[in-house]
Chimera marker file (.cmm) of the C-alpha trace (Angstrom):
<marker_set name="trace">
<marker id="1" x="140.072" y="98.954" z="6.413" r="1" g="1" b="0" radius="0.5"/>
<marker id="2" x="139.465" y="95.136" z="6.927" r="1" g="1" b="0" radius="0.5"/>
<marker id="3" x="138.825" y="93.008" z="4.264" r="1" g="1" b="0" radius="0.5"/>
<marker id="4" x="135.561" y="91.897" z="2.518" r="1" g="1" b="0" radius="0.5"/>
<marker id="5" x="135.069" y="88.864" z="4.401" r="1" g="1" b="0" radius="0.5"/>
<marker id="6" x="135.784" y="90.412" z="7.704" r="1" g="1" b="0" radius="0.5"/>
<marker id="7" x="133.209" y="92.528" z="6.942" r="1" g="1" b="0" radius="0.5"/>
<marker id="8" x="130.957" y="89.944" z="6.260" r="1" g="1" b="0" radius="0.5"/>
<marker id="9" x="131.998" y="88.666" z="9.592" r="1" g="1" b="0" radius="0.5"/>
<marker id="10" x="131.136" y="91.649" z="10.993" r="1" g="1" b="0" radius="0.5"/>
<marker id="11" x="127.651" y="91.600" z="9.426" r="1" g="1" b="0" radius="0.5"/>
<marker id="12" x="126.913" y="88.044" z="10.886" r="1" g="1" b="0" radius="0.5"/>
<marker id="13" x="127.863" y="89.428" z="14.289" r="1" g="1" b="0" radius="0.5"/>
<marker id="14" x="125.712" y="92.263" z="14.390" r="1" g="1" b="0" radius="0.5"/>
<marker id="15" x="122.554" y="90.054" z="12.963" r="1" g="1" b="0" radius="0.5"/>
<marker id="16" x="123.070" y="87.262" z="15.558" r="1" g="1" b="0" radius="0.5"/>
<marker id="17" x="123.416" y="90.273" z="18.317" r="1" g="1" b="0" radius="0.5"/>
<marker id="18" x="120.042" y="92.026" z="16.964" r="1" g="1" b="0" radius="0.5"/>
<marker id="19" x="118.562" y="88.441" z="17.279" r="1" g="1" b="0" radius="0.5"/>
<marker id="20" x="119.361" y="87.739" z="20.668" r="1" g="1" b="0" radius="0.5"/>
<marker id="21" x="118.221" y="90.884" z="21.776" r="1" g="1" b="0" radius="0.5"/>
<marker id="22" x="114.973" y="90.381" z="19.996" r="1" g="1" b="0" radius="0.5"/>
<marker id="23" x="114.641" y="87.161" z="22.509" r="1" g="1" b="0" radius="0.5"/>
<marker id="24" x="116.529" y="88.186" z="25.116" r="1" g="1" b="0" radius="0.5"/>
<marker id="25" x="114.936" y="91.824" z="26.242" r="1" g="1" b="0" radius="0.5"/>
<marker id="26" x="111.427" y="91.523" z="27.731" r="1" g="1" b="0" radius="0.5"/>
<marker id="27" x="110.510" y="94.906" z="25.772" r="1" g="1" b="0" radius="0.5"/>
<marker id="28" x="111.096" y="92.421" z="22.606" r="1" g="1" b="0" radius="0.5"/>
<marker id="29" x="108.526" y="90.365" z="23.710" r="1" g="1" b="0" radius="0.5"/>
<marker id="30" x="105.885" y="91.575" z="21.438" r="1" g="1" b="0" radius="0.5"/>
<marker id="31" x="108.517" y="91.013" z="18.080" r="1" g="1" b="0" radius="0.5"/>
<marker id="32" x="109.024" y="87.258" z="18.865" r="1" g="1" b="0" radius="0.5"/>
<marker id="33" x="105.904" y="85.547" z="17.858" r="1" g="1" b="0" radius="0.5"/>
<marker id="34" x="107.146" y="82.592" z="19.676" r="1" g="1" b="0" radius="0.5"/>
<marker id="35" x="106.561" y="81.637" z="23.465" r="1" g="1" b="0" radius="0.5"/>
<marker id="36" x="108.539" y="82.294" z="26.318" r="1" g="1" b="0" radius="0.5"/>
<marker id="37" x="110.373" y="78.244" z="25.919" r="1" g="1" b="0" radius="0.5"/>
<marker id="38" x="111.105" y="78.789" z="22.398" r="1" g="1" b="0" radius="0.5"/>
<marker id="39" x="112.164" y="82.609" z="22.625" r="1" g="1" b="0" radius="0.5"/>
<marker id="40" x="115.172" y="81.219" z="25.283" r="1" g="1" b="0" radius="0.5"/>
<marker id="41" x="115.929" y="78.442" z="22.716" r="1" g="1" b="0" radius="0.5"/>
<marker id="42" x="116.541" y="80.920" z="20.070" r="1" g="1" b="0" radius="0.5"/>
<marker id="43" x="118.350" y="83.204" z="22.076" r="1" g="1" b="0" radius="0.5"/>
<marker id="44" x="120.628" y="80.246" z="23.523" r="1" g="1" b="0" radius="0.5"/>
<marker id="45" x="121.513" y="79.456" z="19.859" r="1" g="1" b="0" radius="0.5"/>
<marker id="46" x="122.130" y="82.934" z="18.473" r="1" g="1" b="0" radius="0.5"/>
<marker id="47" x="124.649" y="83.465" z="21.600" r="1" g="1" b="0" radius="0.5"/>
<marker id="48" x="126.192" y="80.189" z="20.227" r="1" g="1" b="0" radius="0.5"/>
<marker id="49" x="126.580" y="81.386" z="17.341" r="1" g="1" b="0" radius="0.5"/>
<marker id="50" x="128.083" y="85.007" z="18.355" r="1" g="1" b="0" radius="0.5"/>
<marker id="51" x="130.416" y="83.174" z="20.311" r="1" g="1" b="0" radius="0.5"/>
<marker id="52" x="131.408" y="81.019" z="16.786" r="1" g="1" b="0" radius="0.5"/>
<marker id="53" x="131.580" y="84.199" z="15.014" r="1" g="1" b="0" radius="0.5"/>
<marker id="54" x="133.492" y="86.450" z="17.323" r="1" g="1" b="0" radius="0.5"/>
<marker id="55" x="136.230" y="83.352" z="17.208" r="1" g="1" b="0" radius="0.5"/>
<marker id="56" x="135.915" y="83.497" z="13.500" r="1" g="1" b="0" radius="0.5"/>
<marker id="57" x="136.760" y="87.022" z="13.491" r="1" g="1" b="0" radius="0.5"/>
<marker id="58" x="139.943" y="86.600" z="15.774" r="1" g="1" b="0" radius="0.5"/>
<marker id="59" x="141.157" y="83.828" z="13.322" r="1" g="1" b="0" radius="0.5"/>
<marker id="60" x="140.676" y="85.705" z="10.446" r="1" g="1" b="0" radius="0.5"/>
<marker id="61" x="142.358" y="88.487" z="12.032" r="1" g="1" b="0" radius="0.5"/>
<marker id="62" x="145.522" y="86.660" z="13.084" r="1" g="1" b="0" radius="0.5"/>
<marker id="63" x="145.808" y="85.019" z="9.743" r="1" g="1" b="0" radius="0.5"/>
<marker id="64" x="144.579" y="87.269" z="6.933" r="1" g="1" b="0" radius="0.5"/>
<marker id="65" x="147.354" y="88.817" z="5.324" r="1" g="1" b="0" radius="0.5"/>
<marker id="66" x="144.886" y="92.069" z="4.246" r="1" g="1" b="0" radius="0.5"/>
<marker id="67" x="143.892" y="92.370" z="7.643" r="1" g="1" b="0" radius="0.5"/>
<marker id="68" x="146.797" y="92.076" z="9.140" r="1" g="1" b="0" radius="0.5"/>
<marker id="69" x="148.382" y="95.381" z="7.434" r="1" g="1" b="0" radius="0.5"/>
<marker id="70" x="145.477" y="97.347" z="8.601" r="1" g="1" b="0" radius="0.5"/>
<marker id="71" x="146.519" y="96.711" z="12.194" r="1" g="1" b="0" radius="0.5"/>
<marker id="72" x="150.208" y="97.924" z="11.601" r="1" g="1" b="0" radius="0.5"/>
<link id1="1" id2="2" r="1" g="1" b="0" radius="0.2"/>
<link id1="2" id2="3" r="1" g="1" b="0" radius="0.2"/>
<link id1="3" id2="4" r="1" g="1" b="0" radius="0.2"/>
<link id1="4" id2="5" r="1" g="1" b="0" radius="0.2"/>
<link id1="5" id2="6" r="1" g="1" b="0" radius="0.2"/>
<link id1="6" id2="7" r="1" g="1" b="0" radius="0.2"/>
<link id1="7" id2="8" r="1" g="1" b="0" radius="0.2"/>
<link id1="8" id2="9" r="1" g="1" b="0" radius="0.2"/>
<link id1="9" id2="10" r="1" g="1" b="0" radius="0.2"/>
<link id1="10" id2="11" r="1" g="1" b="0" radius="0.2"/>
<link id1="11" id2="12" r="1" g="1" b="0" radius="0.2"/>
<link id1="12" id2="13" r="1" g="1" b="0" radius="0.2"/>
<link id1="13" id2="14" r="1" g="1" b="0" radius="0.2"/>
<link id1="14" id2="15" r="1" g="1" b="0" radius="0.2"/>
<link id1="15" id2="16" r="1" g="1" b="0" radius="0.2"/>
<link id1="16" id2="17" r="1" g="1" b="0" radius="0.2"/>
<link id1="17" id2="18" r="1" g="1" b="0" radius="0.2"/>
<link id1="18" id2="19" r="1" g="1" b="0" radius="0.2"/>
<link id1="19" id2="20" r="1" g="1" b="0" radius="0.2"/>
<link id1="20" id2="21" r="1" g="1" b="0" radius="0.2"/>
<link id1="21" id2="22" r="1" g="1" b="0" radius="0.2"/>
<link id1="22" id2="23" r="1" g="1" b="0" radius="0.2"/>
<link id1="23" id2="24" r="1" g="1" b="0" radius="0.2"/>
<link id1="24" id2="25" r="1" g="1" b="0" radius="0.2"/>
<link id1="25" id2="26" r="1" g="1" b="0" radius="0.2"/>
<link id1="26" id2="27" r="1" g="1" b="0" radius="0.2"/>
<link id1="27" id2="28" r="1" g="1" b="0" radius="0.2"/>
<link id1="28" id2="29" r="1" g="1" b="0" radius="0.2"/>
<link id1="29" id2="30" r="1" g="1" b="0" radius="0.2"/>
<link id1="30" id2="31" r="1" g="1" b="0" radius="0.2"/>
<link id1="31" id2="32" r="1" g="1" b="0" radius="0.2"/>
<link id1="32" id2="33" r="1" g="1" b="0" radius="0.2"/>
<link id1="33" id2="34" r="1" g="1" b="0" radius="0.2"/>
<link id1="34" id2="35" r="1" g="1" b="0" radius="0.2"/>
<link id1="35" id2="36" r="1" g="1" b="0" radius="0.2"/>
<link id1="36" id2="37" r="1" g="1" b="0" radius="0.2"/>
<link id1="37" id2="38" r="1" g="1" b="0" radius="0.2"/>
<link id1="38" id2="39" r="1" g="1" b="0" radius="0.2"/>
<link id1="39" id2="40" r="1" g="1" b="0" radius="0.2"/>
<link id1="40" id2="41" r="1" g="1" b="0" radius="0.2"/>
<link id1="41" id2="42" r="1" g="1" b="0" radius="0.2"/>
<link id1="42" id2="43" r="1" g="1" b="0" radius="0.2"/>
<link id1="43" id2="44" r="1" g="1" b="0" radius="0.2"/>
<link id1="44" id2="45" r="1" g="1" b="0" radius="0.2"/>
<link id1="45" id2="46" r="1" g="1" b="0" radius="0.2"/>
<link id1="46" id2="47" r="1" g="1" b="0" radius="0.2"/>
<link id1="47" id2="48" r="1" g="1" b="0" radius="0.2"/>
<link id1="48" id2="49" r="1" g="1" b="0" radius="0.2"/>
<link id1="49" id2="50" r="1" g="1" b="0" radius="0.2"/>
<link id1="50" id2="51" r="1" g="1" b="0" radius="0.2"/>
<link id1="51" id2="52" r="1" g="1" b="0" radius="0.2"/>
<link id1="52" id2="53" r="1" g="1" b="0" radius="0.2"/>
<link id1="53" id2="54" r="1" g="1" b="0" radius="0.2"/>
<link id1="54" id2="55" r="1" g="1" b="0" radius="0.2"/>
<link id1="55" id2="56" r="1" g="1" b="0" radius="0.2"/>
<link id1="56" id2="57" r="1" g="1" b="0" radius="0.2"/>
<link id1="57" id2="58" r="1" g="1" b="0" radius="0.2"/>
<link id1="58" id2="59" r="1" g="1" b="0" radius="0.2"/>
<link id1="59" id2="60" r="1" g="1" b="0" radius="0.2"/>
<link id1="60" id2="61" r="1" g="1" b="0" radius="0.2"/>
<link id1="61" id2="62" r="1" g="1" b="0" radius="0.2"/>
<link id1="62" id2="63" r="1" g="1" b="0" radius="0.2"/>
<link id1="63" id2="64" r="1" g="1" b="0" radius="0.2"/>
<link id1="64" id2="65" r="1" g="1" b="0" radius="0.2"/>
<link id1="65" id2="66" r="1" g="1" b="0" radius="0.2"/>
<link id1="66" id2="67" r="1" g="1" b="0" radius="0.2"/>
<link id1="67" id2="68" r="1" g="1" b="0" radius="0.2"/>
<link id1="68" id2="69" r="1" g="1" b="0" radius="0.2"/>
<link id1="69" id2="70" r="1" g="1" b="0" radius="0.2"/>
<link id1="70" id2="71" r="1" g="1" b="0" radius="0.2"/>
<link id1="71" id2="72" r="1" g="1" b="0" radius="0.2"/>
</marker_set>
């Protein structure tokens, strides 16, 4: 079982997943409430930011001593 803040990690990933798919997938289109030019901005920066996070979560993996006994 990984530890608390891997979890939270975890959380973060799926919420900037369900956001890029909300601005990403044309069936979305109606959630957005933005345009078309500000729907790609948004989904540009929550890709960003899965990318940050999924490096996070191999950091914290490597290094977290909790973490690291799970995987033994």
């Amino acid at each position: 079982m990984p530890c608390k803040e891997y979890k939270d990690l975890e959380i973060q990933l799926k919420s900037a997943r369900a956001q890029w798919a909300q601005f990403t997938y044309e069936q979305n289109r109606h959630l957005r409430g933005v345009g078309d030019r500000k729907a790609k901005q948004i989904a540009k920066e929550a890709q960003a930011k899965q990318s940050e996070i999924s490096r996070s979560m191999s950091w914290h993996r490597e290094h977290c001593e909790e973490c690291k006994k799970e995987s033994v």
